[in-house]
N, CA, C and O of each residue as an XYZ file, in Angstrom:
464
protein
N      27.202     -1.780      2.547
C      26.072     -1.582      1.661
C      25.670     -2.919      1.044
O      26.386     -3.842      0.656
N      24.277     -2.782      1.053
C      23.746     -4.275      0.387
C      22.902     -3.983     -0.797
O      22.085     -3.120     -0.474
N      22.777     -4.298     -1.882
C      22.136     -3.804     -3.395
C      20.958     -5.272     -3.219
O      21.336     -6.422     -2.992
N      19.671     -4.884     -3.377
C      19.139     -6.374     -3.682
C      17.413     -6.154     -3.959
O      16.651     -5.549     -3.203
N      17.069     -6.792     -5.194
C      15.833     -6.716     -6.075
C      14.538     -7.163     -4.853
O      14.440     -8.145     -4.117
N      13.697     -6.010     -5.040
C      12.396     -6.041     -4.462
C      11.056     -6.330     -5.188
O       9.988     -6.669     -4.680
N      11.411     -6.081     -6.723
C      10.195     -6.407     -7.438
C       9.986     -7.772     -7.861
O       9.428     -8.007     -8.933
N      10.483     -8.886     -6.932
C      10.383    -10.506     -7.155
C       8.801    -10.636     -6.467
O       8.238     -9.780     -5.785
N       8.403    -11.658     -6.774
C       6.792    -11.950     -6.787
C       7.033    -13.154     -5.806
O       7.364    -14.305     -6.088
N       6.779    -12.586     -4.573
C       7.421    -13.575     -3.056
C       5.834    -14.253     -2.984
O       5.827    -15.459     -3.232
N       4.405    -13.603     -2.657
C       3.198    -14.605     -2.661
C       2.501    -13.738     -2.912
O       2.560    -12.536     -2.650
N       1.346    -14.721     -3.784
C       0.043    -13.738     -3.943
C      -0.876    -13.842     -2.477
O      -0.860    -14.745     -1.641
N      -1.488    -12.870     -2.493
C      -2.339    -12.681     -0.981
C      -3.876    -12.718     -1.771
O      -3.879    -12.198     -2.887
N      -4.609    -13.040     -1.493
C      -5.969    -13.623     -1.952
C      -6.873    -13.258     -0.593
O      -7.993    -13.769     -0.618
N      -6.574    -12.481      0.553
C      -7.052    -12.612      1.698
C      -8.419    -11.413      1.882
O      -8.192    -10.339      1.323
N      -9.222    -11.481      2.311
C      -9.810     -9.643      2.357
C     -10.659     -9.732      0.684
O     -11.202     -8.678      0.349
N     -10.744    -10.654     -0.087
C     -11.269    -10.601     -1.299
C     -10.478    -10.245     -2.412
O     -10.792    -10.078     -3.591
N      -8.990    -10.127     -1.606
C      -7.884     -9.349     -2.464
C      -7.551     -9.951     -3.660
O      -7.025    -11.057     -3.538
N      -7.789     -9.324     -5.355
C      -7.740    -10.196     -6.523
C      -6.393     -9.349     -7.101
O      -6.369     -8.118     -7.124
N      -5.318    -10.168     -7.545
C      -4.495     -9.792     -8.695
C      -3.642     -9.089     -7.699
O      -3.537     -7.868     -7.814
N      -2.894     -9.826     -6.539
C      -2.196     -8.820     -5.504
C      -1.251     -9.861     -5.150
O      -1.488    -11.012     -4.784
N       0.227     -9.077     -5.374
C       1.207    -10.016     -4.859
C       2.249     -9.073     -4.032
O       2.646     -7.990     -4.462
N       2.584     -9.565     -2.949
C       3.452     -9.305     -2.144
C       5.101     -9.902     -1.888
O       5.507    -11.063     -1.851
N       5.795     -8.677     -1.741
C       7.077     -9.483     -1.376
C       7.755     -8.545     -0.081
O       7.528     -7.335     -0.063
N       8.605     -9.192      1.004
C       8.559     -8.279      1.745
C      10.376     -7.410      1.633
O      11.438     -7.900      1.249
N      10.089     -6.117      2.107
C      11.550     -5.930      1.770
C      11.980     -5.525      2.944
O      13.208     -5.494      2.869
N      11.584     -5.155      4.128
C      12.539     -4.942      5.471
C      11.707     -5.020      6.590
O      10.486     -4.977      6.445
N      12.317     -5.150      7.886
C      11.539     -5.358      9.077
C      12.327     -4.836      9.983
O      13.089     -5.514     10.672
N      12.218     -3.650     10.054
C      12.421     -2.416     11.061
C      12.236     -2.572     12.333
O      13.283     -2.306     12.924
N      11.361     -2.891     13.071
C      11.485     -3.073     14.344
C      10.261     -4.333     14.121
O       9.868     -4.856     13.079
N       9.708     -4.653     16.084
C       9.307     -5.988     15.882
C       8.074     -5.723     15.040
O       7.777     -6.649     14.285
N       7.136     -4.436     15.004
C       6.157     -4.109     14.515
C       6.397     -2.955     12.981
O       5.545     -2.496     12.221
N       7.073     -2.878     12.984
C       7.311     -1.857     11.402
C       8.215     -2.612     10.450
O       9.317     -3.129     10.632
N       7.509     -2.535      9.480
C       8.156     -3.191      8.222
C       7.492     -2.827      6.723
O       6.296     -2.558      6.607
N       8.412     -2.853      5.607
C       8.292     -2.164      4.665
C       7.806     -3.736      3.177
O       8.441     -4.771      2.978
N       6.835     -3.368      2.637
C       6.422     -4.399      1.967
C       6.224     -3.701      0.659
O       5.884     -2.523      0.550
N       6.567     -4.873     -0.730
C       6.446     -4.554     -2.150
C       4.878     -4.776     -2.565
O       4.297     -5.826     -2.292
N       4.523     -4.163     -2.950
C       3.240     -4.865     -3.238
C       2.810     -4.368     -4.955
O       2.958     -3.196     -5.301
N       2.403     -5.177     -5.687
C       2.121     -5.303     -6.890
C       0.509     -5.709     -7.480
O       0.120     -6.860     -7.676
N      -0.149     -4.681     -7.662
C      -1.698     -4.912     -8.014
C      -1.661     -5.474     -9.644
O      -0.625     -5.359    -10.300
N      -2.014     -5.650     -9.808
C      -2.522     -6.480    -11.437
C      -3.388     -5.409    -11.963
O      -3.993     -4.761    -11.108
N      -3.593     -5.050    -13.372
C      -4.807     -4.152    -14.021
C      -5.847     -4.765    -13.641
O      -5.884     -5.949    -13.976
N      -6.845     -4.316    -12.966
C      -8.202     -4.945    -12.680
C      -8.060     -5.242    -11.033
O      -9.016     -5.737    -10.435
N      -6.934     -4.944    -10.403
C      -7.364     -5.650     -9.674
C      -7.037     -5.035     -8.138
O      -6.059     -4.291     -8.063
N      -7.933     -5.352     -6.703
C      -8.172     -5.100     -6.074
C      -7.391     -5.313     -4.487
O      -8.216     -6.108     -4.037
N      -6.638     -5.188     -3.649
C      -6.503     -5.005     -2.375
C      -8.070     -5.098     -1.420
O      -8.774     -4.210     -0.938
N      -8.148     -6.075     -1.427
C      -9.626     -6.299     -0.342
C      -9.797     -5.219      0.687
O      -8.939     -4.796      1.462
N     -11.074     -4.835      0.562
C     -11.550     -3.976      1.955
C     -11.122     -4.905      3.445
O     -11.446     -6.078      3.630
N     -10.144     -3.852      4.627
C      -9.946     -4.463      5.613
C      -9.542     -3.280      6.470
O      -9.267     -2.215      5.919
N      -9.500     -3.384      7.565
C      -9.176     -2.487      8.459
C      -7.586     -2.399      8.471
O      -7.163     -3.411      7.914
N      -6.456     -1.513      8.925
C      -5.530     -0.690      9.523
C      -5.078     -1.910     10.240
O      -5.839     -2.020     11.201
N      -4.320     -2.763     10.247
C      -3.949     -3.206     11.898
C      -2.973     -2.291     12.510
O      -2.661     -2.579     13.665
N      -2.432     -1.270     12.000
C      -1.697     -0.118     12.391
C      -1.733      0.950     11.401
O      -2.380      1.109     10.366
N      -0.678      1.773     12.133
C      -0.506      3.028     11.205
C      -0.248      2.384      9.484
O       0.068      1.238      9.163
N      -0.434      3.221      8.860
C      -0.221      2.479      7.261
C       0.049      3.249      6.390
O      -0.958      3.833      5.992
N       1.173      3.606      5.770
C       1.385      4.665      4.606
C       1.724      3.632      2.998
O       2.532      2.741      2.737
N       0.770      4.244      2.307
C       1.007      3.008      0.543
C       1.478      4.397     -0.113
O       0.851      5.455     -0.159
N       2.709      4.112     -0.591
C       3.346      4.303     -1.234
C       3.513      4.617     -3.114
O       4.402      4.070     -3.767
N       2.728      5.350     -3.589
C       2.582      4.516     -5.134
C       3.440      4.928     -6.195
O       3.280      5.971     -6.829
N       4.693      3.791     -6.452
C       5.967      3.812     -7.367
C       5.873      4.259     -8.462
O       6.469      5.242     -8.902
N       4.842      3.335     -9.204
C       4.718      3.382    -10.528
C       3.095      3.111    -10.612
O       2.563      2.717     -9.574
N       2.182      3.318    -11.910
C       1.497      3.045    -12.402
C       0.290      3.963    -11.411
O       0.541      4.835    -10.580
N      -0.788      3.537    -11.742
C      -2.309      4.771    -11.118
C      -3.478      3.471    -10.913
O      -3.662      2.437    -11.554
N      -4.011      3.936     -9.960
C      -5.243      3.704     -8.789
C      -6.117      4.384     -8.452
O      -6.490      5.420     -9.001
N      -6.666      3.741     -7.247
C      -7.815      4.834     -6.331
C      -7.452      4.300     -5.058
O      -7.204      3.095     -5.013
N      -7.383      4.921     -4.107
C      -7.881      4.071     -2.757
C      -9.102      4.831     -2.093
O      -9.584      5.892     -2.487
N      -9.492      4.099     -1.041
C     -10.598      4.869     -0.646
C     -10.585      4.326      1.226
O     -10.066      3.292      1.649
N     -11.278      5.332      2.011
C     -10.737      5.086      3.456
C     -12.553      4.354      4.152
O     -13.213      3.550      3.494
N     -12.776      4.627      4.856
C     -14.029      4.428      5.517
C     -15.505      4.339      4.971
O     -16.265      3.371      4.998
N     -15.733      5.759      4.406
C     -16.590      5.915      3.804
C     -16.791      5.442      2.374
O     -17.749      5.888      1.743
N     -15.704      4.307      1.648
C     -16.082      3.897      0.574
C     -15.576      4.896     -0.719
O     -15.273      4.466     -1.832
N     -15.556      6.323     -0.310
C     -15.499      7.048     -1.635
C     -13.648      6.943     -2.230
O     -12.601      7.208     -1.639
N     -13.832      6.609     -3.154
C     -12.725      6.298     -4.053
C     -12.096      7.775     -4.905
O     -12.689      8.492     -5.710
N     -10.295      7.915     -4.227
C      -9.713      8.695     -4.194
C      -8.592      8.323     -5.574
O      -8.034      7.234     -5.442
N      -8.223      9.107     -6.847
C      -7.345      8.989     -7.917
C      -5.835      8.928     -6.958
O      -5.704      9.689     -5.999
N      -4.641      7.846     -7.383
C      -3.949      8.137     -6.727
C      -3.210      7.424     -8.088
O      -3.598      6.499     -8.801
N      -1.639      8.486     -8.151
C      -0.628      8.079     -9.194
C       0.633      7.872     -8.399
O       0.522      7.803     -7.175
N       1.871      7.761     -8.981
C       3.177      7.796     -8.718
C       3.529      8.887     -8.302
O       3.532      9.883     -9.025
N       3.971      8.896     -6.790
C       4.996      9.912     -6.308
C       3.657     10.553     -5.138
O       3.743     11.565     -4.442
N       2.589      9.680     -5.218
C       1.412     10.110     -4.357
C       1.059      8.915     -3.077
O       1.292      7.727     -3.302
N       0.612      9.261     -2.039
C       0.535      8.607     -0.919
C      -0.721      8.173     -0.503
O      -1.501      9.071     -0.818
N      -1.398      7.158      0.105
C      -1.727      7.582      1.160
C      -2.077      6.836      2.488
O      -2.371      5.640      2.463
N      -2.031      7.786      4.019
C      -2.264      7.088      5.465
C      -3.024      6.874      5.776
O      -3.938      7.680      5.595
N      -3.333      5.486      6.582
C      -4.870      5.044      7.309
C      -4.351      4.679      8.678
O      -3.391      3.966      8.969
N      -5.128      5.273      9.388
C      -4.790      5.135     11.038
C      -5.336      3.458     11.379
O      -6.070      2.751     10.689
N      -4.805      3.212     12.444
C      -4.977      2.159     13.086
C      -6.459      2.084     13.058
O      -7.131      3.081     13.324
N      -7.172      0.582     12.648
C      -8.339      0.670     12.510
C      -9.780      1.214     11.862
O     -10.991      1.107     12.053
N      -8.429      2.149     10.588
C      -9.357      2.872      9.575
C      -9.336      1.455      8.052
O      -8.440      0.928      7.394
N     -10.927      1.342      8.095
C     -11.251      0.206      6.947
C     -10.859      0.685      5.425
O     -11.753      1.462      5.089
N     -10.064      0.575      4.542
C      -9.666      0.841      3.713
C      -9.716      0.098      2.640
O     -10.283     -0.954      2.938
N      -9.307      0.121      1.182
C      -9.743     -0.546      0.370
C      -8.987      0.261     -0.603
O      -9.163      1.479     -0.573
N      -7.807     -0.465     -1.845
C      -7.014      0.028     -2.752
C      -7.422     -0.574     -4.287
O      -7.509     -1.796     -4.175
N      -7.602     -0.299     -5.184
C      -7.980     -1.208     -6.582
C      -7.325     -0.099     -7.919
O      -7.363      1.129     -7.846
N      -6.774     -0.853     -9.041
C      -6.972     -0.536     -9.781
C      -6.938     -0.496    -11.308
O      -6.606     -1.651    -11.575
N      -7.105      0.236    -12.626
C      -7.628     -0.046    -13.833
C      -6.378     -0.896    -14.668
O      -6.561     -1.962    -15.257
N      -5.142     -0.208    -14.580
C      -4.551     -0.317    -15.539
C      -2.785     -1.024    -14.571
O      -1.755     -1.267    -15.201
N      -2.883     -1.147    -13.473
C      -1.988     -1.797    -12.298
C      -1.013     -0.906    -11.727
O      -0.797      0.290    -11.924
N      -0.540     -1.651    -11.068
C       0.279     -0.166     -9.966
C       1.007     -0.968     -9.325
O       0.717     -2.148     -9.131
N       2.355     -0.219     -8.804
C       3.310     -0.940     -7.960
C       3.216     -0.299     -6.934
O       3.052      0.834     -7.387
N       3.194     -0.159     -5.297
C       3.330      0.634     -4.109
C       4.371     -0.443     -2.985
O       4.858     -1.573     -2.949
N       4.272      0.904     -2.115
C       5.407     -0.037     -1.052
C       4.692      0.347      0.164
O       4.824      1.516      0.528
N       3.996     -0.395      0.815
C       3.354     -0.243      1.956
C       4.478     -0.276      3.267
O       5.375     -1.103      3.431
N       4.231      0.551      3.886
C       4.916      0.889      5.182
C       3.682      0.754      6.353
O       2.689      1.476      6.270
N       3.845     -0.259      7.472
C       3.234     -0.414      8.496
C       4.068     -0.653      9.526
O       5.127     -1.280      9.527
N       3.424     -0.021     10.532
C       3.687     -0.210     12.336
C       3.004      1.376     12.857
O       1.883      1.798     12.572
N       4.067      2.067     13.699
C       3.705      2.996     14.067
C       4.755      3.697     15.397
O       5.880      3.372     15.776
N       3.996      4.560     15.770
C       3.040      5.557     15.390
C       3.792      5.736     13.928
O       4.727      5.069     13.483
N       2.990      7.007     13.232
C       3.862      7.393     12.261
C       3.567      9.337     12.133
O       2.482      9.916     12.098
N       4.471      9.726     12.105
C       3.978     11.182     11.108
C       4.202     11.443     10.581
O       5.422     11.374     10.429
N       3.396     12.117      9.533
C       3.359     11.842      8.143
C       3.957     13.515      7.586
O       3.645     14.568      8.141
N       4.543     13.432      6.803
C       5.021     14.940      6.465
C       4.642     15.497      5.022
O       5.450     15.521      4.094
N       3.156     15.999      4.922
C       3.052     16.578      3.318
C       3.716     17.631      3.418
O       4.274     18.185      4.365
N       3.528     18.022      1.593
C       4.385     19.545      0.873
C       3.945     20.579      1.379
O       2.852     20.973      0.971
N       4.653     21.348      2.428
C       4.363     22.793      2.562
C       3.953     23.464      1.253
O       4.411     23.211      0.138
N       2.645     24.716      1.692
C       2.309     25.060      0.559
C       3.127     25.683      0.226
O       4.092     25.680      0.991
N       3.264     26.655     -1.192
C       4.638     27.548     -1.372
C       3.859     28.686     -1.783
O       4.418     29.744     -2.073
């Protein structure tokens, strides 16, 4: 067993228009899947960009929006998800900051809550 801190501030990414966004990475699963920290700032934005693969964001702590193709902007809190297929243009921002853990490669399937 290995114990070891993920919320260190490895680089800010500025790429995609991306403001107040820092990344650190925490595992690399195969040559294409790997699991990343990512830390938004209050105010601030994950640039609109396409999928380069499957993509599940993760959101730890704090509240957002993301929004997929069409632009329309979705409320998203802690303990809430969400997937963009390969090549779906996406775009994450938000008011008050948020921590998530982005998971990319693929394929992926995704498993929501059976209703009850």
């Amino acid at each position: 067993m290995r114990v070891f801190t993920f919320d260190r501030d490895e680089r800010e990414v500025t790429g995609h228009d991306s403001v107040g966004l820092h990344a650190t990475r925490v595992a690399q699963f195969t040559d294409t899947t790997r699991a990343t920290c990512l830390a938004v700032a209050p105010g601030g934005v994950i640039g609109t960009h396409p999928a380069a693969s499957h993509q599940v964001l993760l959101i730890v702590s704090g509240s957002g929006w993301v929004a997929g193709t069409d632009g329309a902007r979705v409320p998203v809190t802690a303990g809430q998800a969400a997937y963009w297929a390969p090549g779906e243009v996406h775009t994450t921002g938000t008011d008050t900051g948020l921590t998530a853990i982005a998971l990319e490669g693929g394929p992926a399937t995704v498993f929501e809550p059976e209703e009850r």
